[in-house]
PyMOL Python script that loads the backbone (N, CA, C, O; Angstrom):
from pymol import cmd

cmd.read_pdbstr("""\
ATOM      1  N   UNK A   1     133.519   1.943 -75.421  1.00  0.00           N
ATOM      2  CA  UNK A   1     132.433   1.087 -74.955  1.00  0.00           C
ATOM      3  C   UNK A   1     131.372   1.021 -76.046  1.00  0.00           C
ATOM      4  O   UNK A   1     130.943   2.039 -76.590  1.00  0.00           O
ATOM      5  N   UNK A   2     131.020  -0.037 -76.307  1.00  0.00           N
ATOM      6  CA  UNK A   2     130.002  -0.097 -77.616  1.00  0.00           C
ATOM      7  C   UNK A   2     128.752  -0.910 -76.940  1.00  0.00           C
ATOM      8  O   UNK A   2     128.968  -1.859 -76.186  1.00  0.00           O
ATOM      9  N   UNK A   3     127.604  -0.528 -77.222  1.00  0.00           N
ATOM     10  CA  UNK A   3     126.599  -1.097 -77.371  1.00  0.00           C
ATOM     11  C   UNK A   3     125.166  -0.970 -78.280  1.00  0.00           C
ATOM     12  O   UNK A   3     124.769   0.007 -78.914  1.00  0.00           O
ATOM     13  N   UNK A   4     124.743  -1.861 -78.171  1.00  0.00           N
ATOM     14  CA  UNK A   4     123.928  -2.413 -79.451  1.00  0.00           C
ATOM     15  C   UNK A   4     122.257  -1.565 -79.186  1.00  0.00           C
ATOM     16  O   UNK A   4     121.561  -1.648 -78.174  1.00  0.00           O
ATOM     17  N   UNK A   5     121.992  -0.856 -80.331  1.00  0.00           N
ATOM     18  CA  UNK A   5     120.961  -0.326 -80.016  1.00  0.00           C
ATOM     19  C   UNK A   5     119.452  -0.730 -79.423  1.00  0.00           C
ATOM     20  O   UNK A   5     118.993  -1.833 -79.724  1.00  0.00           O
ATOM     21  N   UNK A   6     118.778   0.074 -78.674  1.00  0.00           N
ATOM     22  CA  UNK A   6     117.719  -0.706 -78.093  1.00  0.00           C
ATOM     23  C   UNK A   6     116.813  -0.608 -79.146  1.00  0.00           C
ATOM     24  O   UNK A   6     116.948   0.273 -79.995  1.00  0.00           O
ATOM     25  N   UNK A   7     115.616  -1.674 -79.195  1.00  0.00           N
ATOM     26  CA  UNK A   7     114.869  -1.498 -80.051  1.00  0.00           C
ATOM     27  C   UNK A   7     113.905  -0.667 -80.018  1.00  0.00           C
ATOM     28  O   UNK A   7     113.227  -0.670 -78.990  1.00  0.00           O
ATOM     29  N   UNK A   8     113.559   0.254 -81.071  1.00  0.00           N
ATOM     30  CA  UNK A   8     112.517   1.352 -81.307  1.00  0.00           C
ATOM     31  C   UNK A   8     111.216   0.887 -80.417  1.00  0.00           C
ATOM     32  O   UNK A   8     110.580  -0.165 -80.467  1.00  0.00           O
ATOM     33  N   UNK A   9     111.053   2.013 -79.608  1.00  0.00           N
ATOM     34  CA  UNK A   9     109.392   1.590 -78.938  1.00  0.00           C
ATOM     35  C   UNK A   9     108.681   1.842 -79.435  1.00  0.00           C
ATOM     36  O   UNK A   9     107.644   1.694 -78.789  1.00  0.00           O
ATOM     37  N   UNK A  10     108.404   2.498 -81.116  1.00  0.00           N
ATOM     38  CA  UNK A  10     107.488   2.349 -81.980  1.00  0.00           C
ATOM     39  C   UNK A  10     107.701   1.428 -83.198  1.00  0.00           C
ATOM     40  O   UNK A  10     107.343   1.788 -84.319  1.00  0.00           O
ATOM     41  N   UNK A  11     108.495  -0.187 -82.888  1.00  0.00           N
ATOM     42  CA  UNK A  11     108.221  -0.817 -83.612  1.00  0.00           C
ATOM     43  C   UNK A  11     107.654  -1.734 -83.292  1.00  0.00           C
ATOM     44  O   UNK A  11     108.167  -2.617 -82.606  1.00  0.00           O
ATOM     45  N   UNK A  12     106.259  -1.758 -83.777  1.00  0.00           N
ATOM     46  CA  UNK A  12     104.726  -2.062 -83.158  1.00  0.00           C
ATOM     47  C   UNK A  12     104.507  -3.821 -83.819  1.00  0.00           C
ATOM     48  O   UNK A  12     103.809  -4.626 -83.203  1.00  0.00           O
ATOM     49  N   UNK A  13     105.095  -4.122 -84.895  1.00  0.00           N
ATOM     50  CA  UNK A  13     105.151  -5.174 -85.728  1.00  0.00           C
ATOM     51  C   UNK A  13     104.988  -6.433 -84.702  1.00  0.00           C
ATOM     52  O   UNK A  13     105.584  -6.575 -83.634  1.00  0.00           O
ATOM     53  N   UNK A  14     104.048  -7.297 -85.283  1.00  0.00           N
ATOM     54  CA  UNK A  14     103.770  -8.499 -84.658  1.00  0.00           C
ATOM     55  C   UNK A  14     104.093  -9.676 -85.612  1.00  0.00           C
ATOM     56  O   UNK A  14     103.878  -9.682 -86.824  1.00  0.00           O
ATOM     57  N   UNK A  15     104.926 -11.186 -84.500  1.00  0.00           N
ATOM     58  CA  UNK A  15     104.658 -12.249 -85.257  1.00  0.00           C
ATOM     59  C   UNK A  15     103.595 -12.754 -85.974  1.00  0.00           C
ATOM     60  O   UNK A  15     102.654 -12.210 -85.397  1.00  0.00           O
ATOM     61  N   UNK A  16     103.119 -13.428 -86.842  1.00  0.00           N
ATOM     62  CA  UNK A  16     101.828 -13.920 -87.399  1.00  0.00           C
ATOM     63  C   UNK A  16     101.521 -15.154 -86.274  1.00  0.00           C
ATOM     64  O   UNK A  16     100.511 -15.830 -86.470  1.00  0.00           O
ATOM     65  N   UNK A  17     102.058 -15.346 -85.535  1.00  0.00           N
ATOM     66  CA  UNK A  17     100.918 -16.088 -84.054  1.00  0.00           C
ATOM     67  C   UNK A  17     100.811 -15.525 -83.174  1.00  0.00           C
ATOM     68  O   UNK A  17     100.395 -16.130 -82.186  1.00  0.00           O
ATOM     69  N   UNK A  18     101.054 -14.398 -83.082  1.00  0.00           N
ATOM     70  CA  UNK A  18     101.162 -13.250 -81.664  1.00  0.00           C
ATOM     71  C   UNK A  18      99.584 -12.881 -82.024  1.00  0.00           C
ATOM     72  O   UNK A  18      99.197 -12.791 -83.189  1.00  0.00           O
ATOM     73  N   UNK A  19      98.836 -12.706 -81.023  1.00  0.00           N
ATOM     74  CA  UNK A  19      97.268 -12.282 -80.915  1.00  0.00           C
ATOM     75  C   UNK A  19      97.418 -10.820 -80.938  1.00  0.00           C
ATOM     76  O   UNK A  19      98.258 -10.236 -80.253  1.00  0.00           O
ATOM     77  N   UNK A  20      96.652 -10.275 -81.677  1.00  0.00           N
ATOM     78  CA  UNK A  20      96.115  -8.936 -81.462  1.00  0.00           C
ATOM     79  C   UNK A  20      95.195  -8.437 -80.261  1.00  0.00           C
ATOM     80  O   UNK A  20      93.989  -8.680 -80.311  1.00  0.00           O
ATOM     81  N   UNK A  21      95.605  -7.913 -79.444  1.00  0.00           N
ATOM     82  CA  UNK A  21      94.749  -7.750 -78.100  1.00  0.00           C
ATOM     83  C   UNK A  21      93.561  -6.742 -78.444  1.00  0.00           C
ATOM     84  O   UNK A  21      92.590  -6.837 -77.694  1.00  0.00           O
ATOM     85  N   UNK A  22      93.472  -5.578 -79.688  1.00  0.00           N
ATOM     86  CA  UNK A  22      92.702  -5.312 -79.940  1.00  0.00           C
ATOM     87  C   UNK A  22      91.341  -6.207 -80.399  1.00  0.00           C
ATOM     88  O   UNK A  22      90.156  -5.975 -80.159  1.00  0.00           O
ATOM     89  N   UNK A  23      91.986  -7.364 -81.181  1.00  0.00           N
ATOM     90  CA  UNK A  23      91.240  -8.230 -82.191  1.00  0.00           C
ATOM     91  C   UNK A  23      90.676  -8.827 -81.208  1.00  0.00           C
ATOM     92  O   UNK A  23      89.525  -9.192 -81.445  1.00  0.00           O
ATOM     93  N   UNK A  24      91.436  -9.263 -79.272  1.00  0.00           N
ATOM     94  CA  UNK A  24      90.923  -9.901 -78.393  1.00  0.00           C
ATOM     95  C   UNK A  24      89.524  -9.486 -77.726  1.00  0.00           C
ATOM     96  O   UNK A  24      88.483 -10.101 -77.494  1.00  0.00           O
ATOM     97  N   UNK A  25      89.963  -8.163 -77.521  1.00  0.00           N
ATOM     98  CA  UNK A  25      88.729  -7.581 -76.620  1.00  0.00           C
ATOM     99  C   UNK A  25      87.579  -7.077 -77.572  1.00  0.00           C
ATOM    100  O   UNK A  25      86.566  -6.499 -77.179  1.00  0.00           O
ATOM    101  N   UNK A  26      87.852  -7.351 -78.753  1.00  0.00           N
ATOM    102  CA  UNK A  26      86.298  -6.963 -79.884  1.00  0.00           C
ATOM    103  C   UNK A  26      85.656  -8.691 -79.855  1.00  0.00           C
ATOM    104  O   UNK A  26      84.425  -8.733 -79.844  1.00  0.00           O
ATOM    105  N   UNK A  27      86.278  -9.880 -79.845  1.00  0.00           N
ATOM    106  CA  UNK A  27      85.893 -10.840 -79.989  1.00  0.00           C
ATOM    107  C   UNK A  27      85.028 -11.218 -78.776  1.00  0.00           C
ATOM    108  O   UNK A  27      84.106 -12.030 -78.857  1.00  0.00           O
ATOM    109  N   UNK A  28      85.402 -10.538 -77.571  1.00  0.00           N
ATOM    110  CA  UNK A  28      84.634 -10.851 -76.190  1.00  0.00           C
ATOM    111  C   UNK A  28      83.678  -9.876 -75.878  1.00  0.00           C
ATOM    112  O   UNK A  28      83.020  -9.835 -74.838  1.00  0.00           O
ATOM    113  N   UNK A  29      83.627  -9.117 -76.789  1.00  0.00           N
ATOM    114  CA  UNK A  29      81.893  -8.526 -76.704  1.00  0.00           C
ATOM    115  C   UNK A  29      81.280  -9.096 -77.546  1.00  0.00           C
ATOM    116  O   UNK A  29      80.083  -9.038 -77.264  1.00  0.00           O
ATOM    117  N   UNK A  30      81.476  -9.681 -78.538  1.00  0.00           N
ATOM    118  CA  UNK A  30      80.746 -10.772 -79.315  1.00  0.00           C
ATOM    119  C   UNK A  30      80.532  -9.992 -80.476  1.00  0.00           C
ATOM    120  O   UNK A  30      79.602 -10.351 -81.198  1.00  0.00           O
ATOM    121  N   UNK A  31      81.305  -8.834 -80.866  1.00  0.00           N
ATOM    122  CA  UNK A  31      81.126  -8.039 -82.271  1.00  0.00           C
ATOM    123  C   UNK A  31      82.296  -8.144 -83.415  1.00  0.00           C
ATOM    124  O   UNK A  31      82.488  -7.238 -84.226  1.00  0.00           O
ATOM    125  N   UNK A  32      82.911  -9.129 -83.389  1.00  0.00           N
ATOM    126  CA  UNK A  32      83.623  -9.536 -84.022  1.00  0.00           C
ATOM    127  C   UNK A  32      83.409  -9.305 -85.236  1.00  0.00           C
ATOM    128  O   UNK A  32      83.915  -8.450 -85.964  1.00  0.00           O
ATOM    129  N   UNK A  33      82.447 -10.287 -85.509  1.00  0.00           N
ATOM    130  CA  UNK A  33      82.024 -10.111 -87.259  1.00  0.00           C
ATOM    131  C   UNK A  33      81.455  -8.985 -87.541  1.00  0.00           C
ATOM    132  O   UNK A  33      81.418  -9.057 -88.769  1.00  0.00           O
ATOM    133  N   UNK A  34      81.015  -8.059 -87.282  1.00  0.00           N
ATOM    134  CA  UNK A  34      80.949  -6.929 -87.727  1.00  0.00           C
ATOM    135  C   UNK A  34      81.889  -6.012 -87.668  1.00  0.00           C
ATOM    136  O   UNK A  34      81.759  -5.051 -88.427  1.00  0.00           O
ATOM    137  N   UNK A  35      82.823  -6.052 -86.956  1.00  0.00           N
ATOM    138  CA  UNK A  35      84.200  -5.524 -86.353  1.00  0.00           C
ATOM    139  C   UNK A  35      84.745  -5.618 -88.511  1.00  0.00           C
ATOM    140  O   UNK A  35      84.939  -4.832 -89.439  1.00  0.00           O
ATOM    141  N   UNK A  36      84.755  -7.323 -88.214  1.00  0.00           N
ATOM    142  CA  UNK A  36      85.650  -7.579 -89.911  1.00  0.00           C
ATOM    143  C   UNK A  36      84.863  -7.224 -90.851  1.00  0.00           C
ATOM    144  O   UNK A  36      85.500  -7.027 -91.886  1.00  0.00           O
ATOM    145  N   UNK A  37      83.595  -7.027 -90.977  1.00  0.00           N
ATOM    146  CA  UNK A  37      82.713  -6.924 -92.085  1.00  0.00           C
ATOM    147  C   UNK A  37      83.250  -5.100 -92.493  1.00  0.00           C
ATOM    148  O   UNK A  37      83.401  -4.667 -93.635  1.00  0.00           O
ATOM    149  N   UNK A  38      83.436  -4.364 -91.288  1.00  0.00           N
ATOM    150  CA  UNK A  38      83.412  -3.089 -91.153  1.00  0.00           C
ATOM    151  C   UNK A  38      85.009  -3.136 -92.436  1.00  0.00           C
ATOM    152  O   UNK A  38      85.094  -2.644 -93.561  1.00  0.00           O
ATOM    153  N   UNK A  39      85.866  -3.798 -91.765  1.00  0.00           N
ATOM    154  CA  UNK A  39      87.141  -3.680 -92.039  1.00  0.00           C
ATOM    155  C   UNK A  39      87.195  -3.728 -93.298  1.00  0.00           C
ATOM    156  O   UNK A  39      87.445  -2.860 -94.135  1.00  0.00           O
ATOM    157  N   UNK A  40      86.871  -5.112 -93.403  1.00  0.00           N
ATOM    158  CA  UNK A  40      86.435  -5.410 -94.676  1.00  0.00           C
ATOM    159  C   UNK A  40      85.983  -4.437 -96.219  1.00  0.00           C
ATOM    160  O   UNK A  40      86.491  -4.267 -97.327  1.00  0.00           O
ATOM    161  N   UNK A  41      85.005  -4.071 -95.649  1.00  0.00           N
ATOM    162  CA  UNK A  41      84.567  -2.885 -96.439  1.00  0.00           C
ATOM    163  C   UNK A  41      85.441  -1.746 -96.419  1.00  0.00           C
ATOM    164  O   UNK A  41      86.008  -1.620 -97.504  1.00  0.00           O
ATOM    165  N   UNK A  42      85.774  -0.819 -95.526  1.00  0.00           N
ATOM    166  CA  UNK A  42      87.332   0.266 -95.430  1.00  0.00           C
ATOM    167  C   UNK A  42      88.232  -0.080 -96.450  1.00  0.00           C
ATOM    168  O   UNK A  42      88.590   0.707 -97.327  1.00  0.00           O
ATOM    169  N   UNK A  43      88.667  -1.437 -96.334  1.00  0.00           N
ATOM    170  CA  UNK A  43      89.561  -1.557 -97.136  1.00  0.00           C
ATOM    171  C   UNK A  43      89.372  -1.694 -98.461  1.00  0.00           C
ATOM    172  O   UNK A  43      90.254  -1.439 -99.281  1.00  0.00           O
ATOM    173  N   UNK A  44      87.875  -2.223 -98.846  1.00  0.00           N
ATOM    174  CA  UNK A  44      87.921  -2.375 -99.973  1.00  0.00           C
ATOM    175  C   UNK A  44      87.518  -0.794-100.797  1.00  0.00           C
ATOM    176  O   UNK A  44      87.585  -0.522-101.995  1.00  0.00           O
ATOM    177  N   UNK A  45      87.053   0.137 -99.528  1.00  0.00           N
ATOM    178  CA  UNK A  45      86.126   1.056-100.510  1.00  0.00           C
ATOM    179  C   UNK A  45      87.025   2.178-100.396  1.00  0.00           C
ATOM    180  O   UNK A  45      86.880   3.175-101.103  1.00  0.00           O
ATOM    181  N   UNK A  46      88.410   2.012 -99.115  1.00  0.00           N
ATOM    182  CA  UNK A  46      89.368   3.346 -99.048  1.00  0.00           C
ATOM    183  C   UNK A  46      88.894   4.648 -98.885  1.00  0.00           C
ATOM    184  O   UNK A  46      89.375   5.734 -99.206  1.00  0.00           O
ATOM    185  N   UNK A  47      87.640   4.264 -98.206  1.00  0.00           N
ATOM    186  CA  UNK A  47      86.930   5.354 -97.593  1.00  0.00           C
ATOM    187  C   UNK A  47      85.690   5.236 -96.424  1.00  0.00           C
ATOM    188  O   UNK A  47      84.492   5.302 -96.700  1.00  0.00           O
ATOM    189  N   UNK A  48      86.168   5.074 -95.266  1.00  0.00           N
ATOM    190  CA  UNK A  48      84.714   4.715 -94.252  1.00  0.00           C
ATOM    191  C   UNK A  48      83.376   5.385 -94.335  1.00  0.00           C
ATOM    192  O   UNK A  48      82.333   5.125 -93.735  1.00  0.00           O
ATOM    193  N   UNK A  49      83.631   6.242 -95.156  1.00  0.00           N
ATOM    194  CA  UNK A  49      82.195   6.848 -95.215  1.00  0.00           C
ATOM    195  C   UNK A  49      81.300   6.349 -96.731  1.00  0.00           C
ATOM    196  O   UNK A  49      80.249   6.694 -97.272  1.00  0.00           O
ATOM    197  N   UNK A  50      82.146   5.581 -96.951  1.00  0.00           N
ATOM    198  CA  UNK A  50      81.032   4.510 -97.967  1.00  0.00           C
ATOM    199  C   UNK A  50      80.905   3.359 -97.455  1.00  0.00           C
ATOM    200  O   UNK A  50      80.558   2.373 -98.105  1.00  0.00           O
ATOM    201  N   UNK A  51      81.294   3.355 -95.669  1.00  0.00           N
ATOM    202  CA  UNK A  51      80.953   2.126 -95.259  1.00  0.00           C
ATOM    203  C   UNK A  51      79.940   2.179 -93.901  1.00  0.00           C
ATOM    204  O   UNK A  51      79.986   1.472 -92.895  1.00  0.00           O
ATOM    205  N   UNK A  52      78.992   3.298 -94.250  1.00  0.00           N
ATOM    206  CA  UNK A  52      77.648   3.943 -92.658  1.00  0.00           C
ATOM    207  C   UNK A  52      77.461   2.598 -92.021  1.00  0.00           C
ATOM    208  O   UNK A  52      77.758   2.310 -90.861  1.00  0.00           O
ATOM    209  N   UNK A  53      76.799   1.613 -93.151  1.00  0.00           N
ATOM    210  CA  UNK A  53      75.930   0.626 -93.018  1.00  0.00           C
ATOM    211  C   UNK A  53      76.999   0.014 -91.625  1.00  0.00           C
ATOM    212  O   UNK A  53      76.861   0.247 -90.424  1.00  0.00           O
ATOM    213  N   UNK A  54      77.804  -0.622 -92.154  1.00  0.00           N
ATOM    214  CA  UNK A  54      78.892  -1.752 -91.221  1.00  0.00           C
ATOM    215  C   UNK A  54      79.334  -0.435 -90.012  1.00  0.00           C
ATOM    216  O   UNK A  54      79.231  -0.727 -88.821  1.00  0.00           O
ATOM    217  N   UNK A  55      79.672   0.559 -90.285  1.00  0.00           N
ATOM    218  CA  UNK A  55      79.660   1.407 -89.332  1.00  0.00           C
ATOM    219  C   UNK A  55      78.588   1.596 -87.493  1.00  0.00           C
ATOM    220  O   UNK A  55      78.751   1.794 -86.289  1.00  0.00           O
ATOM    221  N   UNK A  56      77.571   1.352 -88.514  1.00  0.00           N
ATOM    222  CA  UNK A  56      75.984   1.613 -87.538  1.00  0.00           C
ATOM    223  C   UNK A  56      76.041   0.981 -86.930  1.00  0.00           C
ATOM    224  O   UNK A  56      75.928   1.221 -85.728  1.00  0.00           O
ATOM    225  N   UNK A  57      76.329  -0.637 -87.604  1.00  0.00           N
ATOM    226  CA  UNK A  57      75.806  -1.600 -87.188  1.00  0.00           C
ATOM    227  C   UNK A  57      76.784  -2.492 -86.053  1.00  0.00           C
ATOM    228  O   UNK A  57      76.513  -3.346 -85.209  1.00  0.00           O
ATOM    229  N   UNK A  58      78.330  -1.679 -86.595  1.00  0.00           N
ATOM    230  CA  UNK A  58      79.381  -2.222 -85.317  1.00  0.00           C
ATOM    231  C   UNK A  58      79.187  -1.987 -84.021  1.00  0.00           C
ATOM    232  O   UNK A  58      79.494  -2.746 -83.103  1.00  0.00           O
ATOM    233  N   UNK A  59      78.339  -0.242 -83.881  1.00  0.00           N
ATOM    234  CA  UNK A  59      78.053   0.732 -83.401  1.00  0.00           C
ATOM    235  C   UNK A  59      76.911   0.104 -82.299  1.00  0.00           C
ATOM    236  O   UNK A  59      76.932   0.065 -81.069  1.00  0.00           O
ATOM    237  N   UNK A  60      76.055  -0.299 -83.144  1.00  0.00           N
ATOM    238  CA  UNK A  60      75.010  -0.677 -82.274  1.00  0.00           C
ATOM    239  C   UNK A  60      75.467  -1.732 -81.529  1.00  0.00           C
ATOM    240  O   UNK A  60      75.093  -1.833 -80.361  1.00  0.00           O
ATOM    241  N   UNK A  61      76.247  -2.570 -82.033  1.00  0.00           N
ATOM    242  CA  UNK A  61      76.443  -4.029 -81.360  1.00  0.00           C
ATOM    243  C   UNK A  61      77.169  -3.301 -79.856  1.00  0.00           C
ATOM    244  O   UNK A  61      76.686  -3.431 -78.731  1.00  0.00           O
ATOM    245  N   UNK A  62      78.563  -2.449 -80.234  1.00  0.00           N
ATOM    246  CA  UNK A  62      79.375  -2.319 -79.118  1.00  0.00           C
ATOM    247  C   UNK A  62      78.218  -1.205 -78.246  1.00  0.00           C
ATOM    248  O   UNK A  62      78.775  -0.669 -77.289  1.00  0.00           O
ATOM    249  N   UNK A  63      77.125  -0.900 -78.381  1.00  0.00           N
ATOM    250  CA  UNK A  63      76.812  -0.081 -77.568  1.00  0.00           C
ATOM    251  C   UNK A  63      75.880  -1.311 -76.793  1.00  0.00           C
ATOM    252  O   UNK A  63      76.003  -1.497 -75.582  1.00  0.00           O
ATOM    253  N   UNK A  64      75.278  -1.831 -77.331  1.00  0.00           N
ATOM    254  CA  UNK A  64      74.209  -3.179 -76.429  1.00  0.00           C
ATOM    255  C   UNK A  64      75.450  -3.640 -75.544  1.00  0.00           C
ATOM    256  O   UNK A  64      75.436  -3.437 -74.330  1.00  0.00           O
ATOM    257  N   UNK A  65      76.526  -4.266 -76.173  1.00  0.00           N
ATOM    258  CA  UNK A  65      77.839  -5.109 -74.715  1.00  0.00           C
ATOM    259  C   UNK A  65      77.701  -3.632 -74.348  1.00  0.00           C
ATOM    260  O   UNK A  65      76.580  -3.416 -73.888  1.00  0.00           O
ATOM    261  N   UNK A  66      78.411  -2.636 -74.397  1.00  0.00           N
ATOM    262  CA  UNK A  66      78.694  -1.347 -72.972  1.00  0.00           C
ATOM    263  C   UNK A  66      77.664  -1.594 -71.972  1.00  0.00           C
ATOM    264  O   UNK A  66      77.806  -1.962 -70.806  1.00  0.00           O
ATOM    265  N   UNK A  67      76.050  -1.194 -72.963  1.00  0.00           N
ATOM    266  CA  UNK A  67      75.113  -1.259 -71.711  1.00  0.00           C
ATOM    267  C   UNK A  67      75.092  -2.108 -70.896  1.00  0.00           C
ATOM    268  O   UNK A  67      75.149  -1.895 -69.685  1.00  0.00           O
ATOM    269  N   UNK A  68      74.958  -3.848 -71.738  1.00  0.00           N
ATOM    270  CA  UNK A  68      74.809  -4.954 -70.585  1.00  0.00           C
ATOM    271  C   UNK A  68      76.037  -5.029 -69.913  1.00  0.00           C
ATOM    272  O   UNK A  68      75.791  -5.230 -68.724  1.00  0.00           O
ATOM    273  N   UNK A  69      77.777  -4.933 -70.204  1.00  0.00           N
ATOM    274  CA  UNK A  69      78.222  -4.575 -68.684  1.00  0.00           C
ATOM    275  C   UNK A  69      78.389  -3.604 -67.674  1.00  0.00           C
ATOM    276  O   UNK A  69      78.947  -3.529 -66.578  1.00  0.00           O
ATOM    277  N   UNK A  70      77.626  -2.788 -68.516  1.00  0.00           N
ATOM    278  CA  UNK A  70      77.589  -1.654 -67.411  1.00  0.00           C
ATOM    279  C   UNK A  70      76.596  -2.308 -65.984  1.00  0.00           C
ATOM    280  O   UNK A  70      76.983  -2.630 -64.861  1.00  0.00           O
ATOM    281  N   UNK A  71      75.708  -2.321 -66.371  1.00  0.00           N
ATOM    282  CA  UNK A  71      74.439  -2.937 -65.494  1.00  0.00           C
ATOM    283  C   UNK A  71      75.122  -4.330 -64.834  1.00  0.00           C
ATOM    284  O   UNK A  71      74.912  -4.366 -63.622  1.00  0.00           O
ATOM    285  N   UNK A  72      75.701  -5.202 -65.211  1.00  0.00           N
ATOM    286  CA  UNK A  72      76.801  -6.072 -64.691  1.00  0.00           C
ATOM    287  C   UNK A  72      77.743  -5.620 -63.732  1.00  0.00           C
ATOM    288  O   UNK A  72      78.205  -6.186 -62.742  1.00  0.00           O
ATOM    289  N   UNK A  73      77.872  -4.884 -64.045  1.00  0.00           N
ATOM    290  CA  UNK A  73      78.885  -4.081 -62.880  1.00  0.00           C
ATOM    291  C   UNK A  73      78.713  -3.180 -61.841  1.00  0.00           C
ATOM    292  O   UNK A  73      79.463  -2.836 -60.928  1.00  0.00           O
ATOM    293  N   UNK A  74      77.073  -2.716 -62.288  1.00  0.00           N
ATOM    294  CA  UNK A  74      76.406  -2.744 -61.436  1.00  0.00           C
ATOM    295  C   UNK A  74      75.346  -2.990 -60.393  1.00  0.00           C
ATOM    296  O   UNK A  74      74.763  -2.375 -59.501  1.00  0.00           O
ATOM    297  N   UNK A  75      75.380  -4.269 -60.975  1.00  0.00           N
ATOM    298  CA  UNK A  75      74.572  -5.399 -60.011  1.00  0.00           C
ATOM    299  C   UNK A  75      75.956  -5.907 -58.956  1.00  0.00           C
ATOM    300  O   UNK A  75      75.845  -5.723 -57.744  1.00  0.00           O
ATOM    301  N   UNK A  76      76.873  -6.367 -59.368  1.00  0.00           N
ATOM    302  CA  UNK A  76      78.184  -6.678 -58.659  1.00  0.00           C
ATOM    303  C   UNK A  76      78.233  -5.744 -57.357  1.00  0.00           C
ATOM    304  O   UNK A  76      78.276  -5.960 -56.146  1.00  0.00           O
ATOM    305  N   UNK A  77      78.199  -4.338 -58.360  1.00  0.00           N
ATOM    306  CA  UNK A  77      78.731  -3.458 -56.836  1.00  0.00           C
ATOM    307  C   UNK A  77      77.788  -3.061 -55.766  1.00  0.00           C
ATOM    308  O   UNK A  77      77.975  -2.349 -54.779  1.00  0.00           O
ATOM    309  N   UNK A  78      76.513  -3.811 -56.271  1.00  0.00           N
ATOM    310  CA  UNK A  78      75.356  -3.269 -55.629  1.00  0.00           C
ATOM    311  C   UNK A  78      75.337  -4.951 -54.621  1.00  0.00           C
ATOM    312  O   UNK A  78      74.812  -4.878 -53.510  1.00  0.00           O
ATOM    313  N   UNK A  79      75.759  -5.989 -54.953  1.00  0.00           N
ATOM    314  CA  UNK A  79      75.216  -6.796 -54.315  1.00  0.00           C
ATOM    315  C   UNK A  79      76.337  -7.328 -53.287  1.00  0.00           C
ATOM    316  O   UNK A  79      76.098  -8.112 -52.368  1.00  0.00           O
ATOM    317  N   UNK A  80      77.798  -6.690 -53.635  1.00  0.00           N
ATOM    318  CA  UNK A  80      79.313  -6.684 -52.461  1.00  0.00           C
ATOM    319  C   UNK A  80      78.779  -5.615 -51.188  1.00  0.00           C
ATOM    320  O   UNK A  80      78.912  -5.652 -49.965  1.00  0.00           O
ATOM    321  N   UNK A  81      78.154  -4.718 -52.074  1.00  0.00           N
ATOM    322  CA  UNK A  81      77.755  -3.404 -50.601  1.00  0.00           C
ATOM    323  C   UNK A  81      77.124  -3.761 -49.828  1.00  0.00           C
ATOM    324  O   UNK A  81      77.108  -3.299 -48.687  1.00  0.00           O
ATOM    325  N   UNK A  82      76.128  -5.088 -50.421  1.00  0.00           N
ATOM    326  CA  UNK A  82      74.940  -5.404 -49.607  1.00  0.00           C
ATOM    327  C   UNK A  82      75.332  -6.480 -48.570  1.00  0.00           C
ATOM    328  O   UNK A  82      74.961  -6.451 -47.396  1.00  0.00           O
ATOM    329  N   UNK A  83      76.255  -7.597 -49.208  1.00  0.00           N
ATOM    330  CA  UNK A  83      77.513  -8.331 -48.312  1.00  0.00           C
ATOM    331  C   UNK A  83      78.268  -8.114 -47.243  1.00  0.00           C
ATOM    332  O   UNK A  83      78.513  -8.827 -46.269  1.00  0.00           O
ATOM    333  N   UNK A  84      78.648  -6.923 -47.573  1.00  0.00           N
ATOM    334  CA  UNK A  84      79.690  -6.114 -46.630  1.00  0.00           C
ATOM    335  C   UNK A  84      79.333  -5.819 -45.281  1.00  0.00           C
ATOM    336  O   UNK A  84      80.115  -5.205 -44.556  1.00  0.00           O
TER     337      UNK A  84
END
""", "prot")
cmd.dss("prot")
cmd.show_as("cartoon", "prot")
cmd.util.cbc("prot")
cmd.orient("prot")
């Protein structure tokens, strides 16, 4: 009985039109460009710690989206309880 091997579940490789779902959910907090600026720099300097600046500043962005949906989510659950 022969059959054909299954494919490796660590071969992670994407088409070049297949979306990156990472690349998705950085674009919908709206930190995108600093997301690439960060990258950007890593790659060019082959070391993130010559890159604080784009670091900080990714930093700060994704911490402002956490806060405002946090508080989003909890206005939601505060105003279904009040529904209910």
């Amino acid at each position: 009985m022969t059959s054909t091997p299954s494919p490796s579940p660590h071969n992670r490789s994407r088409s070049e039109d297949e979306d990156d779902p990472v690349d998705g959910m950085i674009s919908r907090t709206g930190c995108a460009k600093l997301h690439h600026a960060l990258q950007d720099c890593m790659a060019e300097q082959q070391d993130w710690r010559k890159c604080q600046t784009e670091v900080q500043k990714f930093k700060e962005c994704m911490t402002t989206y956490q806060n405002t949906r946090k508080e989003q989510l909890l206005k939601q659950r505060t105003s279904a309880t009040q529904s209910a």
